[in-house]
C-alpha positions as CSV (number, residue, x, y, z in Angstrom):
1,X,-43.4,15.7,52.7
2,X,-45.5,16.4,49.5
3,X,-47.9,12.9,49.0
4,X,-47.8,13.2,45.3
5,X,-45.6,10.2,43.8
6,X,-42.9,11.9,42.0
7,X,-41.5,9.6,39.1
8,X,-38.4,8.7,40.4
9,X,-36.6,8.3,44.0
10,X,-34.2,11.1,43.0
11,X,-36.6,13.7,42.1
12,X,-39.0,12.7,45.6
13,X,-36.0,13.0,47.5
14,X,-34.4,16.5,45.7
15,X,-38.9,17.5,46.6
16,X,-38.4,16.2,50.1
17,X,-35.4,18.8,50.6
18,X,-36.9,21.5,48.9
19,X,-40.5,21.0,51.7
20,X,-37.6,20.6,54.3
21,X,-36.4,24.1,53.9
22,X,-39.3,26.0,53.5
23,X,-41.4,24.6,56.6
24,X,-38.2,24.8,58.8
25,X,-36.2,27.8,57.2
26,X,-32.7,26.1,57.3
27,X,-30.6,23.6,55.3
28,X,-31.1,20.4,56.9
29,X,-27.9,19.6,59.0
30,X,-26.5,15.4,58.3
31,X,-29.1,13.6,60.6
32,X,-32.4,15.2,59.2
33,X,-31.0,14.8,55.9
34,X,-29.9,11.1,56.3
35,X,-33.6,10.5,58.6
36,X,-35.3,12.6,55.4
37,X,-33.7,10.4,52.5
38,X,-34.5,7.2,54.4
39,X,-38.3,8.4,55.1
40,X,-38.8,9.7,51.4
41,X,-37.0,6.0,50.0
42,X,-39.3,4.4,51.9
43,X,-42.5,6.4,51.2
44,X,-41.3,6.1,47.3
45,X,-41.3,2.5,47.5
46,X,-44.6,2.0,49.2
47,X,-46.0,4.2,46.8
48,X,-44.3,2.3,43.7
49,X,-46.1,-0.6,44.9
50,X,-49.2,0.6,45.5
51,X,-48.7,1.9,41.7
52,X,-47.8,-1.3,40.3
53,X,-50.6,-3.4,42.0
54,X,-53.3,-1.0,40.5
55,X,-51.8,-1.5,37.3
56,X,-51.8,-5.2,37.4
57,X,-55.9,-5.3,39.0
58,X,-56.7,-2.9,36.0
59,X,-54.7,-5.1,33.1
């Protein structure tokens, strides 16, 4: 997975896919997609966090 914070969860997940299929030159089959969508949610978040915290020690 890219670790550039995409602006929304959609967009970081559609990115997640995209990475998916080029490294491993198939469509990922209904486990990697569901393990993929819960790893990208959760990388999203922590990184929406981390985002937010900045902001608030730089205000």
């Amino acid at each position: 997975m890219p670790h550039t914070h995409a602006p929304s969860k959609a967009e970081a997940i559609h990115d997640a896919l995209e990475v998916f299929q080029e490294e491993h030159h198939h469509v990922p089959d209904t486990h990697e997609k569901a393990r993929l969508v819960s790893d990208t949610i959760k990388e999203w978040e922590h990184d929406e966090v981390e985002v937010m915290h900045a902001t608030d020690t730089t205000a």
